[in-house]
N, C-alpha and C positions, 0 to 999 in steps of 0.2 A: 180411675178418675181421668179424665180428659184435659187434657193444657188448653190453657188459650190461645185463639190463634188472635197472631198482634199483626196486626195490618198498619206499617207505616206509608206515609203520602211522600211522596216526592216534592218537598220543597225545592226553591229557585237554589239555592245552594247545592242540592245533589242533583239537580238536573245540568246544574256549571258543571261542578266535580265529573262528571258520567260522559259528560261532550269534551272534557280536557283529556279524559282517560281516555276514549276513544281516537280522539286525536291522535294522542301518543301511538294508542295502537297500529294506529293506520304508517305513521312513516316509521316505526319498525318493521311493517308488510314490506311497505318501497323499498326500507334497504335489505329486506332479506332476497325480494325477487333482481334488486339492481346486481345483489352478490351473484345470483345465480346468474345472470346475462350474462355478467362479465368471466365466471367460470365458464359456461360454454365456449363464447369468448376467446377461451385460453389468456384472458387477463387477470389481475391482480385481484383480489377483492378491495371494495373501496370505504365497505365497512369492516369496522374487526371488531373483536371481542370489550375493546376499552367503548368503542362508540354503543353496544347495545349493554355494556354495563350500565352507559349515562344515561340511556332510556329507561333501563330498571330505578332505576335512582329516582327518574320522573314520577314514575308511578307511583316510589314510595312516600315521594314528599306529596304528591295528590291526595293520596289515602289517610296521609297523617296530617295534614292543611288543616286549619281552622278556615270555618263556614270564608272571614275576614280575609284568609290570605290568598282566594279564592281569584 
């Protein structure tokens, strides 16, 4: 027997959700490439492990947001 395939649509709500997510993504890129400059560098990093904890965090409050908290 065959499942069905369920085709959900992209409401205005997961297309927020999916550009907030991205968002996030993107200046977790900036601070991983700023870490690397500044290791070449021979400087400090200027992110550490507590600042990309807070971005995982972001994500999870994104994931788990109501449509409203959006």
């Amino acid at each position: 027997m065959r499942s069905a395939l369920i085709i959900k649509t992209m409401n205005d709500y997961t297309v927020k959700r999916l550009a907030l997510v991205l968002a996030v993504q993107a200046e977790i890129e900036g601070m991983k490439a700023e870490n690397m400059q500044r290791e070449q560098q021979g400087y400090s990093m200027a992110w550490t492990e507590t600042d990309f904890c807070q971005k995982a965090e972001e994500l999870r409050n994104l994931a788990n947001a109501h449509d409203e908290q959006l």
